[in-house]
C-alpha positions in Angstrom: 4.3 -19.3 39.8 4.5 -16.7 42.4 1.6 -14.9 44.1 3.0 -11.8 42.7 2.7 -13.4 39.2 -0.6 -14.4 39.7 -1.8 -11.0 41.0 -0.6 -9.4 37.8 -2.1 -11.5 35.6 -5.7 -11.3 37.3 -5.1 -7.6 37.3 -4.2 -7.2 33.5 -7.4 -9.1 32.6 -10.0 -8.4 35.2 -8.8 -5.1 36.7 -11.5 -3.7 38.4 -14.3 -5.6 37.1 -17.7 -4.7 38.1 -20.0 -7.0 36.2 -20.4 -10.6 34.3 -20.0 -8.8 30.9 -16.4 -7.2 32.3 -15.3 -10.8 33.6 -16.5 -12.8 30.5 -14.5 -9.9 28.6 -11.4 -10.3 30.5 -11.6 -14.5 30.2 -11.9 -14.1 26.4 -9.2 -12.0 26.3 -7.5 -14.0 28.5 -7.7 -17.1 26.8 -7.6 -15.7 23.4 -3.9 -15.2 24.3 -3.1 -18.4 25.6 -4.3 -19.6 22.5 -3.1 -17.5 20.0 -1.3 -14.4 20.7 1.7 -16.6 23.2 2.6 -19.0 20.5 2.3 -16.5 17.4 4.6 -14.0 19.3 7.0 -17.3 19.7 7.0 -17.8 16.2 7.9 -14.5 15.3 10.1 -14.6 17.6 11.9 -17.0 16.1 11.4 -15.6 12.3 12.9 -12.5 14.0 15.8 -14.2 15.4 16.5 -15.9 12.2 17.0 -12.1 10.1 13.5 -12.2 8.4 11.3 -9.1 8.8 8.3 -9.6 11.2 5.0 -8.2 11.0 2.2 -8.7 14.0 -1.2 -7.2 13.8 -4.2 -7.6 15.7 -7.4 -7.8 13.4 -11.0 -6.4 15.8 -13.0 -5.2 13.2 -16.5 -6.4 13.1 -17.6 -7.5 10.2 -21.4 -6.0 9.0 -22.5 -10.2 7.7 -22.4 -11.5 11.9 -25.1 -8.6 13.2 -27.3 -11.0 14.5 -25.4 -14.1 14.0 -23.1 -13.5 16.9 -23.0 -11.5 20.2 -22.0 -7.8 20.0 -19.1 -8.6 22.3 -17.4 -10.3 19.8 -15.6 -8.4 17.5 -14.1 -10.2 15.0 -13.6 -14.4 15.2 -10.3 -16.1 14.4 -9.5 -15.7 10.7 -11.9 -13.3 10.1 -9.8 -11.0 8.5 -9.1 -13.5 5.7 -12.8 -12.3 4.0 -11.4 -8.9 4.1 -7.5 -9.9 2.4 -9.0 -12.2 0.1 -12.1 -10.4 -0.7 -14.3 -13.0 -0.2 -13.0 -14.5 -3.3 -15.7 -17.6 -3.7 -18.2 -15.9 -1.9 -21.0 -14.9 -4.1 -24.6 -13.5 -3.6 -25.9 -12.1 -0.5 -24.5 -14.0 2.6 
């Protein structure tokens, strides 16, 4: 990997930050691709390649049940949109 490499990437995740909330924003974001968006855009890469239609969306909506269960940074959690597809089908009561 090239400096020049390595100078991009910093920038498109920390750009100019100023403060510990921009740099843990630009980690998570950061890693959050590594873990997921890389190898889901190889994957439809290859669905692609192979003549099937390809969808890819990015789910950030913030679901009203984690206020005060989880940090107001965090938007929404891996598979969080599922609740929302599904309709919380064997979720019953107040959660």
């Amino acid at each position: 990997i090239t400096s020049e490499v390595v100078d991009r990437v910093y920038k498109e995740y920390m750009g100019d930050a100023e403060s510990p909330a921009q740099v843990r924003d630009g980690l998570l974001d950061a890693m959050g691709d590594v873990y997921f968006v890389i190898s889901s855009v190889e994957v439809a890469r290859y669905h692609r390649d192979a003549g099937n239609t390809v969808y890819f969306y990015e789910f950030q909506h913030r679901p009203s049940s984690v206020e005060g269960v989880l940090p107001e940074f965090v938007k929404a959690d891996h598979a969080a949109e599922l609740a929302f597809v599904f309709g919380k089908p064997f979720l019953a009561g107040d959660v």
